[in-house]
N, C-alpha and C positions, 0 to 999 in steps of 0.2 A: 364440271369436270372436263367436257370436251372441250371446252373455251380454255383451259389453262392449260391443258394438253397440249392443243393448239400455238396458244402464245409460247411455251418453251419449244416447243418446235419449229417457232418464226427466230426466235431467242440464235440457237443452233446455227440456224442455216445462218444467219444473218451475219453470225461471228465464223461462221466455215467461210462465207462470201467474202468477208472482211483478211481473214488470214492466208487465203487465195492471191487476192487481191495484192495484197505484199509480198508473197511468195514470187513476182511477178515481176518486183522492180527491185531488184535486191542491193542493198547499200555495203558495202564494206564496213566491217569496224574492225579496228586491229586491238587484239586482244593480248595484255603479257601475266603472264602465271608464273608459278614453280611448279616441275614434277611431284610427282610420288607423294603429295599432299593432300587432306582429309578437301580442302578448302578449293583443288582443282578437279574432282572428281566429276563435279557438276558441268564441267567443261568438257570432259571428256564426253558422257551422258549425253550430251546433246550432240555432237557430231557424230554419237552411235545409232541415234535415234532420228537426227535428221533434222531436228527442231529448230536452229538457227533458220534451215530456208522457211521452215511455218510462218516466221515473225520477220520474215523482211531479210534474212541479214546473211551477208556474206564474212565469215568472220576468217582471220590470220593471227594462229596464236604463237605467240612467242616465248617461249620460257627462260628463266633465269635462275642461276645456282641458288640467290640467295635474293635478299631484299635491296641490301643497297647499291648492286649495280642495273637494279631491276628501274630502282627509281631514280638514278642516274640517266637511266638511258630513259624517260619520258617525256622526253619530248619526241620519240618515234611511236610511241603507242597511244590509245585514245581511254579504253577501259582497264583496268587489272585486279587481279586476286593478290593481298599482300600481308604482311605481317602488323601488326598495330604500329608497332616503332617507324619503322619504312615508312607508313602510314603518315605522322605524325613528321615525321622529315619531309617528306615529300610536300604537307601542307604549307611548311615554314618555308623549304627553298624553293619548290617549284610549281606552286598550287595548285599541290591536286586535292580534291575533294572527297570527303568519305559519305559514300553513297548507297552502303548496307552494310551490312556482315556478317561474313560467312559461316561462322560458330563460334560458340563459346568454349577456350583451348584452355580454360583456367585448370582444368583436372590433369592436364595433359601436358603443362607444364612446372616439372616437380625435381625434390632433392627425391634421390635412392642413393640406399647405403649398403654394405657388403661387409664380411670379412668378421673378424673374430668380437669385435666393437659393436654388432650392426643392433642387435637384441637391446644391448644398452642404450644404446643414443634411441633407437627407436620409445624405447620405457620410459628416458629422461631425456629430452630432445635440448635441454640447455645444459649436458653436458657433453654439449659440442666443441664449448670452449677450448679455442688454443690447436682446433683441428684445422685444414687444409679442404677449401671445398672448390672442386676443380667444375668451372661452367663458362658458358660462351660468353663471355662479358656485353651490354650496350644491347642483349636481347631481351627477350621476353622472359626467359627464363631466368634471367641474371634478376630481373623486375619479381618475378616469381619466388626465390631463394631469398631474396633481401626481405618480402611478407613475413615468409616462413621464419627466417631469424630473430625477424622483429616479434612474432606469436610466442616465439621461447625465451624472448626475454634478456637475449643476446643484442649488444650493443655491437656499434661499429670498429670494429678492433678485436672481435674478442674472437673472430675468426679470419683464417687469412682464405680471399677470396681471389684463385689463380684463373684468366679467361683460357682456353684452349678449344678445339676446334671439339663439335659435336663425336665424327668420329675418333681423333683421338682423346677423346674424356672414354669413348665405349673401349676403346684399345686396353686404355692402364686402367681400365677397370676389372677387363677381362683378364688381364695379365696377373692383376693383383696391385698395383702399384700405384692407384686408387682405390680407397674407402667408400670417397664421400663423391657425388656429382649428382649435377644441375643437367637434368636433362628436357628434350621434347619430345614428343609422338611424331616418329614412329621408333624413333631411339629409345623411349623408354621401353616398351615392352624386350627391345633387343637386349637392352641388359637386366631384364629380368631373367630372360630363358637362356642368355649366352652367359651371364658374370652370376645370375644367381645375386643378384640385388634387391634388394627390398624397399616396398614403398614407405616414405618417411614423411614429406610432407608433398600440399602441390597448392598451386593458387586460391582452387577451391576452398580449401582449407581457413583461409586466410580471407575471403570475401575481395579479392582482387581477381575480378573478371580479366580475360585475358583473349581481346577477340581477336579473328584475323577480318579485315577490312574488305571493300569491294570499294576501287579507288577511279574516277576518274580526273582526265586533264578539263577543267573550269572553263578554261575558254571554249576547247571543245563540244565539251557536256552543254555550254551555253547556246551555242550556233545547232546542235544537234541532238535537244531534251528526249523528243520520240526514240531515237536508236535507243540512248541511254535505259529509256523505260524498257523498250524489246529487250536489250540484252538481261538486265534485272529479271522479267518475268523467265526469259528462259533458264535463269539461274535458278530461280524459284523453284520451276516446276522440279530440275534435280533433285535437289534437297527433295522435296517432299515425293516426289520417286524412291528415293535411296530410304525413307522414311516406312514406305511401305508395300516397296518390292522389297524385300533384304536377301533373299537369294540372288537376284539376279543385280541389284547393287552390287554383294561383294566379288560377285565374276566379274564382274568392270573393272572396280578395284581392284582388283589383285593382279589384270592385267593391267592395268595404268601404272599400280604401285611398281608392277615388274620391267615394264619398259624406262622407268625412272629410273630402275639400278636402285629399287627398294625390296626386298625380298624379306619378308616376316612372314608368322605362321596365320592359321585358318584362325585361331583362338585370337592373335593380335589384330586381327581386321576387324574381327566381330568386337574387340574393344574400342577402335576406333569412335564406331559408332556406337557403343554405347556409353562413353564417357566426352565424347564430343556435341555437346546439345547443337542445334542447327532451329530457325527460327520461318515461320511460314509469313506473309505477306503482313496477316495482320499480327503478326507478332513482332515482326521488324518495327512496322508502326506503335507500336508500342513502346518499342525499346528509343525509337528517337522523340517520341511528342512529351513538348515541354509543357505545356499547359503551364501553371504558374512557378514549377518547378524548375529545373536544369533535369535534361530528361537524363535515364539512366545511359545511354550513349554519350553526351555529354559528360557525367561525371566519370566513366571507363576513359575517356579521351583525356580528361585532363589529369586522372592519374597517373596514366603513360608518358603523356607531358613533362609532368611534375620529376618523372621517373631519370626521364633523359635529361633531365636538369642536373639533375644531382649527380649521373656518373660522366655529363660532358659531353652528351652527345648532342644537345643543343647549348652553342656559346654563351658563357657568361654575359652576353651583352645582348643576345637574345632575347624577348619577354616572350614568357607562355603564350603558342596562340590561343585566341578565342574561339571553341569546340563552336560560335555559331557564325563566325567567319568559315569556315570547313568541314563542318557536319550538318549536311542535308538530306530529311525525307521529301522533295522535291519532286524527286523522282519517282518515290514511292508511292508518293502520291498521284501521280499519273496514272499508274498502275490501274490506283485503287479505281480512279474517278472512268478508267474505260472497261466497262465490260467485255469488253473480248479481251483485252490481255489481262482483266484478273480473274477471268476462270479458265485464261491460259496456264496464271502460274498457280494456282488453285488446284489444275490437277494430279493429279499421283501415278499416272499411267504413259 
């Protein structure tokens, strides 16, 4: 008993020695995210906490409204938090690599309905026919809606499908002047407690996972695997922080969300996280090992793929890329293989 006491004691120091040790020569990595998102909360977390300097790194993070001028501009950044589509673009124009991911937003991207109709299409979801369903087009939620239609048995035509900006789909919702709309979190809880909309369908629904991505630049990630690992493991520990502190996660949150110019209530935070699943080291590994199969990361990528095929957001002359040209646990595997950063990202505190 003393002997094993002992060895976890040497265990400890060994990896305190180690993460010292880096704390000492600290690397830059430039980081680009979006605000007021379930998927950058972990970014936050860690410059609250202090945990970047733990694991080496001096980080610069960058935010962007949205995704594709996010990945536009990547050639000025090395790591990012993004949306799968972005994701997915980014691997075809500018190769970047998807290297985790951040949760599963499949519940979280959905149709809500309103108005004197809403009880009905809810009871009979394919007499939507011939309605007007107002969503962001070329996003995720657009890939979400088109599941949902396809579950009810609605062909393409049989509803007309107008793109409009997130906030104004909440506007003529609230106003009345939309029924139907394609929303995401954190807009969807807003139009439940501001327009009084009702859930109708959402990815889940429909078995079309819906991740957000953790992306880096390929060459970079290649000249510089170790940072990559650090950064991953600090994202880790978040997640699994947020996992199980939940009071003191959602005070982060809510100050993250509010510096973003996202204000929802106490009840839509605590939805956040509970219809947002978020995955720990070995469950990441999981989601990408192929073994003889196409792992399930793989087949979420080439759905998304398949997705932007169809509404044009990758050219007609484009070929699908291959999820194993651009989806790698590589790094995850780094992780796994050093003990000090996987009971870096292991832990919960």
């Amino acid at each position: 008993m003393k002997l094993g006491l002992r060895l976890l004691a040497s265990v400890a120091l060994a990896a305190a020695a180690t993460l010292t040790a880096h704390a000492q020569d600290l690397k830059e990595v430039r980081i680009s995210s979006q605000p007021a998102l379930l998927g950058s909360v972990p970014l936050a977390l860690a410059d609250e906490k202090g945990w970047w300097k733990e694991v080496g790194l001096k980080v610069v993070v960058t935010n962007f409204p949205a995704g594709a001028p996010q990945i536009a501009a990547s050639k000025s950044w090395d790591v990012g938090y993004t949306g799968s589509v972005p994701a997915v673009l980014g691997a075809v124009r500018f190769g970047l690599h998807t290297v985790a991911f951040s949760d599963d937003q499949s519940a979280t991207n959905a149709i809500y309905v309103r108005g004197a109709n809403s009880d009905a299409w809810i009871k009979n979801p394919a007499s939507l026919k011939g309605q007007t369903v107002f969503l962001t087009g070329n996003s995720t939620v657009d890939l979400a809606v088109r599941s949902c239609l396809t579950k009810f048995g609605l062909q393409k035509g049989d509803v007309t499908l107008r793109s409009m900006g997130q906030a104004e789909i909440i506007a003529a919702m609230s106003s009345g002047s939309a029924d139907i709309g394609g929303l995401w979190a954190p807009n969807t809880y807003t139009v439940e407690e501001k327009a009084g909309a009702k859930y109708l369908c959402s990815g889940k629904d429909t078995g079309t996972m819906v991740p957000g991505n953790l992306v880096v630049r390929a060459d970079w990630a290649k000249e510089n695997p170790q940072l990559v690992a650090r950064f991953l493991a600090v994202y880790l520990r978040g997640q699994r922080f947020m996992a199980t502190n939940r009071a003191e996660a959602l005070a982060i949150m809510k100050k993250h969300y509010d510096t973003g110019g996202v204000i929802i209530s106490d009840a839509a935070m605590n939805k956040e996280l509970n219809l947002r699943p978020t995955f720990d080291l070995a469950g990441q590994l999981a989601m990408f090992n192929r073994g003889a199969q196409p792992s399930r990361g793989d087949s979420t990528m080439n759905t998304i793929a398949a997705f932007m095929k169809e509404v044009g957001s990758l050219r007609a002359d484009e070929a699908l890329p291959d999820p194993k040209t651009y989806v790698t646990d590589e790094y995850l595997k780094l992780i796994d293989r050093d003990p000090v950063l996987k009971a870096f990202a292991n832990r919960s505190n």
